[in-house]
C-alpha positions in Angstrom: -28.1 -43.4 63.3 -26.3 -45.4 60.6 -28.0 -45.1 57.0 -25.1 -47.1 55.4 -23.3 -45.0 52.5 -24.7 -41.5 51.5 -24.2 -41.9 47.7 -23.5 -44.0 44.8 -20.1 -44.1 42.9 -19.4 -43.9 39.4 -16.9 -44.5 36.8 -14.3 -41.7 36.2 -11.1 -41.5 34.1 -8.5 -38.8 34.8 -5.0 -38.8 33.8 -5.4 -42.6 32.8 -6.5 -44.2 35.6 -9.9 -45.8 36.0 -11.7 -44.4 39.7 -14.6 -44.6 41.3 -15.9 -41.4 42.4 -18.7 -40.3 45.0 -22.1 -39.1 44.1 -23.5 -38.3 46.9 -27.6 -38.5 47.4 -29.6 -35.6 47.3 -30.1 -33.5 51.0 -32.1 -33.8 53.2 -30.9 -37.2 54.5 -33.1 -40.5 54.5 -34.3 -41.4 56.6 -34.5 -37.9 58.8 -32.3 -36.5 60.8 -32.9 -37.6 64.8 -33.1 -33.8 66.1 -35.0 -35.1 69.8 -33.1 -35.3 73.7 -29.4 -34.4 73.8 -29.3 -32.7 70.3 -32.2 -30.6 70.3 -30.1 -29.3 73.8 -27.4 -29.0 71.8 -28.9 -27.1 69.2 -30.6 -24.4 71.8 -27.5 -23.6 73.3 -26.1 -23.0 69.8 -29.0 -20.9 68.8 -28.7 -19.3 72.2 -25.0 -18.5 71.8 -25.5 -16.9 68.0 -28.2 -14.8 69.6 -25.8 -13.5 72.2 -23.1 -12.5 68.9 -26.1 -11.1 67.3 -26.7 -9.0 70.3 -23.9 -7.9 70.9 -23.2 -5.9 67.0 -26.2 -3.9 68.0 -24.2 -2.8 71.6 -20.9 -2.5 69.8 -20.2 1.6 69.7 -18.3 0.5 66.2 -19.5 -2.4 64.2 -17.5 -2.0 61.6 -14.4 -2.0 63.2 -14.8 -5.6 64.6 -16.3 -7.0 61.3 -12.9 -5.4 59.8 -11.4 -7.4 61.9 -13.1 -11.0 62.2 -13.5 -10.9 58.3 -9.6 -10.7 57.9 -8.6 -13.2 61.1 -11.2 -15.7 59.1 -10.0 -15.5 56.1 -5.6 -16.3 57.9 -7.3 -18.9 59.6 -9.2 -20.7 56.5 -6.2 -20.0 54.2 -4.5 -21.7 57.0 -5.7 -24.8 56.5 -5.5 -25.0 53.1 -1.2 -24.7 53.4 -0.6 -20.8 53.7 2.0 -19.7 55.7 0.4 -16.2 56.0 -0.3 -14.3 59.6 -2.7 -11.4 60.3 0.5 -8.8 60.6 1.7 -10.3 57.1 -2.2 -9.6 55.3 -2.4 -6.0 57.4 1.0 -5.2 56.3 0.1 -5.9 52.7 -2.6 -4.0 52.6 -0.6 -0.6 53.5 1.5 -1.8 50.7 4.3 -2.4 53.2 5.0 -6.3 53.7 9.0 -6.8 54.1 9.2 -10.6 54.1 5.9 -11.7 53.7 5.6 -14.5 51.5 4.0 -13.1 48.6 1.7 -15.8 47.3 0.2 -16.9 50.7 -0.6 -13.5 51.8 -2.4 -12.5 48.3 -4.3 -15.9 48.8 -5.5 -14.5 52.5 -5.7 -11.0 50.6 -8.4 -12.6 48.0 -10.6 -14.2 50.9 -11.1 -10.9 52.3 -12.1 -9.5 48.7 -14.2 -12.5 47.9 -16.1 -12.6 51.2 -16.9 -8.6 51.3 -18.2 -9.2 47.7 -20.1 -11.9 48.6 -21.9 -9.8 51.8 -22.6 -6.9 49.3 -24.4 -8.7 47.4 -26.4 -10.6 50.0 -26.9 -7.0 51.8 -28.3 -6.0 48.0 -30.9 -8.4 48.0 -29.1 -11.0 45.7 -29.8 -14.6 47.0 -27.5 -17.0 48.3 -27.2 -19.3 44.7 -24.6 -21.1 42.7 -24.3 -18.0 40.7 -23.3 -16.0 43.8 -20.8 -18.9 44.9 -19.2 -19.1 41.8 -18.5 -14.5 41.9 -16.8 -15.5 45.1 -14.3 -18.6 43.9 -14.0 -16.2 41.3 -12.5 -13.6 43.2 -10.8 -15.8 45.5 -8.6 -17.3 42.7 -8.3 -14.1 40.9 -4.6 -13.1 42.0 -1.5 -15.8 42.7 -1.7 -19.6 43.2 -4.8 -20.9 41.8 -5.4 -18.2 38.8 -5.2 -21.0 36.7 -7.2 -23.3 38.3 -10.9 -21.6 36.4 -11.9 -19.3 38.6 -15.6 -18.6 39.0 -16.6 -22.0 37.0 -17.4 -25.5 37.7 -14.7 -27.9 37.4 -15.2 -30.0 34.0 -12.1 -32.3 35.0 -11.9 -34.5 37.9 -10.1 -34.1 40.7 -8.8 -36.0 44.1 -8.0 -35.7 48.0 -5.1 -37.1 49.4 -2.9 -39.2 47.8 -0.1 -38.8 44.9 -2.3 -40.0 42.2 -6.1 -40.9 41.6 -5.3 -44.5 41.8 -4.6 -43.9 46.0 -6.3 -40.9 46.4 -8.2 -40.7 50.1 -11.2 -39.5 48.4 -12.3 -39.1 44.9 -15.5 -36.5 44.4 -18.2 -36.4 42.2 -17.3 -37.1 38.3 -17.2 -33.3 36.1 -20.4 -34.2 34.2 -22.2 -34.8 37.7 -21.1 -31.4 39.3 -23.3 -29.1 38.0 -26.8 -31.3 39.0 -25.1 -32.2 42.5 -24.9 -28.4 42.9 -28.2 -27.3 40.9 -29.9 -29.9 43.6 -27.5 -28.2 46.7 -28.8 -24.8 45.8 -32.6 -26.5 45.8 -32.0 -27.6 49.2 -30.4 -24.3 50.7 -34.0 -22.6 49.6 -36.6 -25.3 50.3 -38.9 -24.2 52.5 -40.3 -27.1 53.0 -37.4 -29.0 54.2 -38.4 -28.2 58.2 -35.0 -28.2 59.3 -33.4 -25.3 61.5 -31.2 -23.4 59.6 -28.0 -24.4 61.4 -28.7 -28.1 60.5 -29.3 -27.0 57.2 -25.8 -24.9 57.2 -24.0 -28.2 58.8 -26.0 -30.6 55.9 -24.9 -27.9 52.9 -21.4 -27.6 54.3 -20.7 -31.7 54.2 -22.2 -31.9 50.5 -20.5 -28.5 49.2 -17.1 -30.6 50.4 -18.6 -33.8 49.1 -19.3 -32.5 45.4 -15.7 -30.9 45.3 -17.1 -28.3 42.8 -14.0 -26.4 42.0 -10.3 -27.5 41.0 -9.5 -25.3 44.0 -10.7 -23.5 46.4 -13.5 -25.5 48.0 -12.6 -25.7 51.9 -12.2 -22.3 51.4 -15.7 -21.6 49.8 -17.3 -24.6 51.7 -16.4 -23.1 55.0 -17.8 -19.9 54.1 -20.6 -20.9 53.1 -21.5 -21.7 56.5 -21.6 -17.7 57.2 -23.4 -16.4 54.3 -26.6 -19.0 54.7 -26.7 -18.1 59.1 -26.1 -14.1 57.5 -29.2 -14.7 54.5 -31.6 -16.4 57.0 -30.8 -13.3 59.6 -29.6 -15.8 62.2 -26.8 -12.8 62.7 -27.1 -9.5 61.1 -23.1 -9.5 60.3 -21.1 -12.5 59.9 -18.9 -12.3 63.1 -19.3 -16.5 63.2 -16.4 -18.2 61.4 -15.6 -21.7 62.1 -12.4 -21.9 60.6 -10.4 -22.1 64.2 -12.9 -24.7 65.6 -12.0 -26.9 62.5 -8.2 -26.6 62.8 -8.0 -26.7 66.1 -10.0 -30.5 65.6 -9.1 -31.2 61.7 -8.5 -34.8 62.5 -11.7 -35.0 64.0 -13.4 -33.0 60.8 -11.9 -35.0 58.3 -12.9 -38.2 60.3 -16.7 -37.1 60.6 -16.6 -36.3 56.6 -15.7 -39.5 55.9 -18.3 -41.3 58.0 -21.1 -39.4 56.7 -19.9 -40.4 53.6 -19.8 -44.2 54.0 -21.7 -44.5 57.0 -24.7 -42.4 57.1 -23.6 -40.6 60.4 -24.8 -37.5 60.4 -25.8 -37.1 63.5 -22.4 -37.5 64.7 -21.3 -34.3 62.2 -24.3 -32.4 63.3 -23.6 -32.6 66.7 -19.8 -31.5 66.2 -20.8 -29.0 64.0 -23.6 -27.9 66.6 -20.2 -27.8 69.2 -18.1 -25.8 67.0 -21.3 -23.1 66.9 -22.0 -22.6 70.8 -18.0 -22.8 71.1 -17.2 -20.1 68.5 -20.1 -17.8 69.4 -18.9 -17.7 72.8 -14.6 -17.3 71.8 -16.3 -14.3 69.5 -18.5 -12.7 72.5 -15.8 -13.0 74.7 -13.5 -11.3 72.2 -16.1 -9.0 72.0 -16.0 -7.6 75.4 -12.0 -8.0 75.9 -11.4 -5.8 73.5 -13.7 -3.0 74.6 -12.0 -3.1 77.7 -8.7 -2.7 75.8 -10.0 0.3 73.8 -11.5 1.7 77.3 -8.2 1.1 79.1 -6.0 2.6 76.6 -8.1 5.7 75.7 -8.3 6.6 79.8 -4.3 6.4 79.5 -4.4 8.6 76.8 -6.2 10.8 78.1 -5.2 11.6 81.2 -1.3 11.4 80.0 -1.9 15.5 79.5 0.1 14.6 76.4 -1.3 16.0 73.0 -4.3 14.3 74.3 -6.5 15.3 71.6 -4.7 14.3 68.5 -3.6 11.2 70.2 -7.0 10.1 70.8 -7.8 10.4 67.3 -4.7 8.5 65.8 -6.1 5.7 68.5 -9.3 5.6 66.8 -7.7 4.8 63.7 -5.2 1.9 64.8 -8.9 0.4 66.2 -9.7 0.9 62.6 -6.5 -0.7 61.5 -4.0 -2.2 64.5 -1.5 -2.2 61.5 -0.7 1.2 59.5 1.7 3.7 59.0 1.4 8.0 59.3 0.3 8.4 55.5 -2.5 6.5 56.1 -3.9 7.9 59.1 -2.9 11.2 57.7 -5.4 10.6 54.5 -8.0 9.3 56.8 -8.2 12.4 59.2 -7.1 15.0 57.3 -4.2 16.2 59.6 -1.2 17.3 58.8 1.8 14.7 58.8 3.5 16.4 61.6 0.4 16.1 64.2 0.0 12.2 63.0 3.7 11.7 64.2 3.2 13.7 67.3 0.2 11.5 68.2 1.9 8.5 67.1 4.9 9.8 69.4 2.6 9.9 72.2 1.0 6.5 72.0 4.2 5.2 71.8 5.4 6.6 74.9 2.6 4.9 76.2 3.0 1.6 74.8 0.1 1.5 73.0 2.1 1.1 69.7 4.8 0.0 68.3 7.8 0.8 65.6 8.0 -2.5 63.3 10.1 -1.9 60.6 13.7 -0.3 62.5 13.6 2.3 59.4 14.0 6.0 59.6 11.4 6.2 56.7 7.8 4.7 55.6 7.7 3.1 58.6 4.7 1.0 60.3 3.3 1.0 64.0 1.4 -2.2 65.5 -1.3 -1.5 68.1 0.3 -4.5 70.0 -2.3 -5.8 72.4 -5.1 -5.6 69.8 -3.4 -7.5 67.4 -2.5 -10.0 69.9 -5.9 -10.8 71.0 -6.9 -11.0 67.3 -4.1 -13.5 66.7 -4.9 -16.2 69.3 -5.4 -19.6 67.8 -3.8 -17.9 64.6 -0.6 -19.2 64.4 0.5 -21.1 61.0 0.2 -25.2 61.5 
């Protein structure tokens, strides 16, 4: 259904040009979204396939450890997207303060996602609501270290700002004027909580996504925060208990597609077309996280049955295993703080697991060096490569 354009432009002056920049209307779309035949279909198998993630944390022997890990391949792939260079190794490198090579600024970028998304479920898990106060603690967080520091952190913009182009005057897209952010947002924030608005809350997570992009609220950081977003409103209406559903690949893996189906909202009215992408992207992801799900429960089962029937200091062995499931990236200090044994029966474990091929030596040094749990981090790596 085509409702012509979704907003009204207005008169904006930045760096001495004179633009016209989107305001968009206030959500839910008018007229209403058409929800009946092949998208309500589409929207049950969605539902369906978030119920089978759901599920699947409570059958998960370890929770944490696959949240540990989802949280950090999200935030590689949506720093991705935004120009990082950064891989999974390079972020689990840096965090046991041992990243030879890694480009500095990208990985502390991928390094604040992680910080600003745990924050962001601690407060949700302590009762605080979903709210352009609670958005703002993350972009503050995710700009707190490296490229971007400067860029306000934690506040509204109160400048304008473009997409694409070299200059305002040829920019793709120009977003909502500064003086017009924070009632775009004060009405977003509205919408997110509106009882009243009887939508299902993954239309509602697809609807709030497109306008958090439209409104451009921050000098930097918004496909970031926009994207999540999307997990913290299915994780504060309990459609999953942990956010294991990141969309991030989906949208890089089709970013032509995305940007296209933006765009037509915007001047067309189409949001059915974006809903039923978005609705895709969902049943797709939930199903490539499930899967994941099970393959690497296998992996953990396969490779503790080699350890333990190797006869080879099967005990400690099984222990350090535990902890590269914690962590597929770490060194012997680590593990030795974590479990308390001395360094001599982390090396001999390590020593074992390495016989095995379990792990790996990375670094070629005689001292502080790091093991990989190979298979694991290649599983947690598909689709992760930089573009």
């Amino acid at each position: 259904m085509k409702r012509g354009a979704t907003g009204d432009y207005a008169v904006s002056v930045t760096s001495g040009e004179t633009v016209n920049a989107f305001v968009p209307f206030p959500l839910p779309p008018d007229p209403p979204l058409d929800l009946t035949g092949a998208r309500q279909r589409l929207l049950e198998r969605a539902l369906l396939a978030c119920g089978r993630l759901d599920a699947i944390t409570s059958l998960l022997p370890e929770t944490d450890i696959f949240l540990y890990a989802y949280v950090r391949r999200e935030a590689v792939l949506s720093s991705q997207i935004e120009g990082t260079q950064s891989s999974l190794s390079d972020l689990l490198l840096f965090e046991v303060e041992a990243a030879p090579g890694a480009p500095f600024d990208d990985v502390v970028e991928v390094s604040n996602y992680v910080a600003a998304l745990e924050h962001a479920l601690s407060r949700l898990q302590d009762g605080f609501p979903l709210s352009n106060r609670l958005i703002r603690e993350v972009h503050a967080r995710l700009l707190s270290r490296g490229r971007g520091a400067d860029k306000l952190p934690g506040e509204f913009r109160t400048s304008q700002n473009w997409i694409g182009g070299t200059r305002p005057g040829n920019a793709h897209f120009v977003p909502t004027p500064p003086a017009r952010v924070e009632e775009g947002m004060a009405a977003l924030e509205r919408f997110i909580h509106d009882d009243s608005v009887d939508l299902p809350v993954l239309i509602k997570a697809a609807l709030a996504h497109v306008q958090f992009e439209t409104l451009h609220p921050f000098l930097d950081g918004n496909g970031r925060v926009g994207r999540l977003l999307i997990a913290l409103m299915l994780v504060s209406e309990s459609i999953l208990r942990q956010p294991l559903l990141y969309l991030s690949l989906y949208f890089k893996q089709h970013r032509d597609e995305y940007y296209r189906l933006l765009d037509y909202v915007r001047t067309e009215g189409d949001w059915e077309s974006w809903v039923d992408f978005f609705l895709e992207g969902v049943q797709t992801t939930a199903q490539s996280a499930v899967d994941t799900a099970h393959r690497l429960l296998e992996l953990f089962a396969e490779d503790a049955d080699r350890v333990a029937g190797s006869g080879r200091a099967t005990t400690t062995a099984l222990r350090v295993l535990e902890e590269l499931r914690r962590s597929p990236v770490t060194n012997i200090t680590t593990i030795r703080n974590r479990t308390g044994f001395h360094y001599a029966t982390v090396a001999r474990g390590i020593d074992t697991l390495e016989t095995l091929g379990v792990v790996r030596e990375i670094t070629g040094h005689k001292r502080n060096r790091v093991y990989v749990y190979e298979r694991y981090l290649a599983m947690l790596n598909e689709g992760g490569e930089p573009l």
